[in-house]
N, C-alpha and C positions, 0 to 999 in steps of 0.2 A: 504494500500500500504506500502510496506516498507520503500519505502522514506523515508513516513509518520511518521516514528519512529526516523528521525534524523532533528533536527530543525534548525540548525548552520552547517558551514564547520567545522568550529570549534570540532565538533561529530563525525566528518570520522577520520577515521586514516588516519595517515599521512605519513605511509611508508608502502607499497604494495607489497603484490606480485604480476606481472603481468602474464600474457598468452599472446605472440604473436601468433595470429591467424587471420590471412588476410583471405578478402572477409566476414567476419563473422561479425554481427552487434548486441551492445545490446545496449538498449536506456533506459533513465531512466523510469520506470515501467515499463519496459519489460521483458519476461520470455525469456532465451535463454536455452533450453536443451543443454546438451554436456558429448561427450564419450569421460570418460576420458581413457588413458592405456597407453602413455608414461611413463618410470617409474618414472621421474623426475617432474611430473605433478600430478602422483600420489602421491610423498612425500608432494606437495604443497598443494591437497587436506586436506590429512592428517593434516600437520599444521594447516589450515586453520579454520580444524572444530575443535579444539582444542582451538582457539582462538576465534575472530569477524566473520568467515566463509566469511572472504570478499576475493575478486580478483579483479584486474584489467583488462578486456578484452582490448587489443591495436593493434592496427594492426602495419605493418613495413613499412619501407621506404625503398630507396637506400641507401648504407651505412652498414658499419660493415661486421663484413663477416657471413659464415654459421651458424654457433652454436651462436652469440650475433651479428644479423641485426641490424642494427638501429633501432628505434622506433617512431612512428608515435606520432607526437605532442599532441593528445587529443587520451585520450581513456573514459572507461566509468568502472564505479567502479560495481560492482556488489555483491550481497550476495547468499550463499547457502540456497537456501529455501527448496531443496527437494535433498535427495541423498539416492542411493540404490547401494550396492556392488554385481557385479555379479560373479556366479560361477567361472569365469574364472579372477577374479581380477581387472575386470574393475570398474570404478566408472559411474553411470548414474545419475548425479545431473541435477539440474535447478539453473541457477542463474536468480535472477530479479533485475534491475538497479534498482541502486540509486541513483546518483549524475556523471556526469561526470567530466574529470581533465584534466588538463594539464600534462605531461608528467615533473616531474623536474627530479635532478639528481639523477643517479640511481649508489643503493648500490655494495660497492666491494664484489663478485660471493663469497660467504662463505657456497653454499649451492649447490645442482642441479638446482634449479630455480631464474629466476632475479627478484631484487626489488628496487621500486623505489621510492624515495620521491611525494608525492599528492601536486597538489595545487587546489583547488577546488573554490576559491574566485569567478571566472567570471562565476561559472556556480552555483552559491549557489540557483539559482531559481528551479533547478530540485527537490528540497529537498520539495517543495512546492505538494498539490495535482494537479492533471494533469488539466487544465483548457479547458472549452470550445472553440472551436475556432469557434468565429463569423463571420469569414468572407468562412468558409466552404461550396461551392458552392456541392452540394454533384452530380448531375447529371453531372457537369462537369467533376468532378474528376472518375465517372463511368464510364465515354465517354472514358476517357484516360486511365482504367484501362483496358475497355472489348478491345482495341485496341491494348494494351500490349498485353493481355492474347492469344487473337487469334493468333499474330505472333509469339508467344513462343509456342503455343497448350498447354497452362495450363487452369486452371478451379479452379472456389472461390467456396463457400457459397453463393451465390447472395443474398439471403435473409439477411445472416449475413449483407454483407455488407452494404445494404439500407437500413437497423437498427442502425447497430455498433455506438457509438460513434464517432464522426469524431477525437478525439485524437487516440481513439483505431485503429480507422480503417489507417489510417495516421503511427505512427509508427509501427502497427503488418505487415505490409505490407513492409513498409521500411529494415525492418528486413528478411523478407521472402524474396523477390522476390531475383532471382540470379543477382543481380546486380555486375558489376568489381568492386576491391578494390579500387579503389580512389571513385568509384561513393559513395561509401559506407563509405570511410571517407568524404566526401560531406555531403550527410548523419546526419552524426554525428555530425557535427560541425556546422551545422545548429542552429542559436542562437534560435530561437522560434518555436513553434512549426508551424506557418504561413508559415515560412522560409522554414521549411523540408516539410510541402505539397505543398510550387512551387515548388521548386525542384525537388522532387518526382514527380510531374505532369509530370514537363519539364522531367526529366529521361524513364518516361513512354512514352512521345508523340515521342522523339528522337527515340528510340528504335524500338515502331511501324512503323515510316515511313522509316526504312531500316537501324539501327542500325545494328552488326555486333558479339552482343555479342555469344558467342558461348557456355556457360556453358550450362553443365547438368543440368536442372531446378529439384528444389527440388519437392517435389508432397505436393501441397498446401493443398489438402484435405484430 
């Protein structure tokens, strides 16, 4: 895991660039693809792989206006593990988390893209390998998944899933499903990993019995 390769907060850098990108989720040891092609995203690429290949994914708040929104108090740090340039200028990377942060003060605009000082202290446990979670009821959290899935009309891996790890399964799903942005900074700020599968259950069970979300569901398979 890449975590795995930074043992201390102390090891992150400690001023980022971020991506404001709502509704969008990466958790630490998670893979999040992403198309890059603003061109001011693409210079941050750029930097980026020339340096630590790190980003900060963060989502926004109310506040600030169009071009610099506020920012959402916790994001998740992320590194370039896989990047491909397409014909037309696009970047198709993969970030995988590695630690999430607190959002501090962010640098004066000297660039096309924002950055911001890291604090990473209260969440120095992500840097750790992903742990079992013993209290993972797995039939319950199926009950609440296959009752999501039918009122959205989406569709898993069944198999995947009544295998998968319950960390994996737990946040690749967190990440996936079209969940609103606050549910999704919920989510995220979720202290353990226990934490983010009540929640997730509870966001699942809400939803089934006549939530209201309306997004285009991503196509899970």
């Amino acid at each position: 895991m890449v975590a795995g390769a930074y043992r201390r907060a102390a090891d992150l850098p400690q001023v980022i660039p971020v991506f404001p990108l709502d509704a969008v989720l990466l958790l630490p040891h998670g893979q999040l693809p992403l198309n890059i092609f603003e061109p001011r995203y693409l210079n941050m690429v750029d930097d980026v792989m020339g340096a630590e290949r790190m980003i900060g994914m963060v989502q926004t708040r109310p506040g600030g206006d169009r071009e610099r929104p506020a920012l959402a108090a916790i994001g998740c740090l992320g590194r370039i593990t896989r990047s491909t340039e397409t014909g037309d200028g696009r970047y198709l990377i993969t970030l995988t988390g590695v630690c999430r942060f607190a959002v501090g003060p962010e640098l004066p605009l000297r660039g096309p893209y924002r950055q911001i000082r890291a604090d990473y202290a209260a969440f120095e446990a992500d840097l750790k390998s992903a742990d079992d979670d013993d209290g993972f009821d797995r039939m319950l959290f199926l009950r609440a998944l296959r009752a999501y899935l039918e009122r959205r009309a989406l569709d898993v891996d069944w198999e995947a899933a009544k295998t998968a790890p319950g960390d994996a399964l737990v946040n690749s799903l967190a990440m996936l499903l079209p969940f609103e942005a606050a549910e999704k900074q919920a989510l995220l700020e979720a202290m353990t990993l226990a934490d983010r599968r009540e929640a997730l259950i509870a966001l699942m069970e809400i939803d089934a019995a006549g939530g209201s979300a309306d997004d285009e569901p991503p196509q899970l398979q």
